[in-house]
Structure formats: structure tokens, C-alpha cells
N, C-alpha and C positions, 0 to 999 in steps of 0.2 A: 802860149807855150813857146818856148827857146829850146835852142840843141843843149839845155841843160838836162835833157831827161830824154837820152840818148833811144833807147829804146822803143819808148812811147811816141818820141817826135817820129820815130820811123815808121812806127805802126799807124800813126794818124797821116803821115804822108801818103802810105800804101793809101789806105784808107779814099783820103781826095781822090785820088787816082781812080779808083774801084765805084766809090758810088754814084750815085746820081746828086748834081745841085738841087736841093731844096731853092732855095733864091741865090740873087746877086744883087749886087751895086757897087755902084764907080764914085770916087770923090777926086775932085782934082784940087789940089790948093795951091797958093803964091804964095810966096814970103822968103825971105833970107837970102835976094838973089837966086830963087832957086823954083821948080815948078815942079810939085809931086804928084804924081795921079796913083791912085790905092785903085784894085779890084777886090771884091769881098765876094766868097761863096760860102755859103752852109751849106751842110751835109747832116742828115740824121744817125748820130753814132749809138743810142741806147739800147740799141739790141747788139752792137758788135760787140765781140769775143774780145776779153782786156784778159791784161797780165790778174792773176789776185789780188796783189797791191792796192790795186787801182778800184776795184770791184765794189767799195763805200763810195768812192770817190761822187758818184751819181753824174758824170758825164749825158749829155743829151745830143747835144750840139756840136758839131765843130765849125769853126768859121776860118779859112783861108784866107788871108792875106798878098796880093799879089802887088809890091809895090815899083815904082820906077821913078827915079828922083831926074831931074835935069837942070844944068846950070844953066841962067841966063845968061 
């Protein structure tokens, strides 16, 4: 998900915040002149309170992304 769903990224932000990590992992990769390291968390979102909208939608999971690019 992107800040195209202005709401919902906010709520799933709170969200990270609030619960507990289910897991994590780290990737680092090389390429383009350039060194990227990713951090990924899950979080158990199927029982949290959504807008109605979203209420088919069948969310479970959320996964965080924490990325940091650096030039060589």
C-alpha cells in the first residue's frame, strides 16, 4: 500500500505502531552504484477495526517495509 489511500495508510501506520511484530527480516542488495538494506515486519491485522469499505477486503497481514538506499 502507498499514500494513495490516505486514510487507511494512516490507520495501518497507527497500526505498526500499536501492535506487536509477528516476525521480521533484513535484505541487503548491490546494484546501480547504489547499496539498499530493506527491514520487513508483520503484524496480525484480522481482527483490527477497518473503515466498512475495506470490511470484504479480507486483510490478515500487514507487512512494513523499512528501507535505506545509499550511494557508493
Amino acid at each position: 500500500m502507498k499514500k494513495n489511500q490516505q486514510e487507511l495508510f494512516t490507520d495501518m501506520k497507527a497500526s505498526s505502531q500499536a501492535l506487536p511484530v509477528n516476525s521480521s527480516c533484513y535484505e541487503v542488495e548491490k546494484g546501480h552504484g547504489r547499496v539498499e538494506k530493506r527491514k520487513y515486519d508483520t503484524y496480525s491485522i484480522e481482527n483490527k477495526y477497518l473503515d466498512q469499505r475495506w470490511k470484504d477486503a479480507g486483510f490478515q497481514t500487514l507487512v512494513k517495509v523499512d528501507r535505506v538506499s545509499l550511494r557508493l
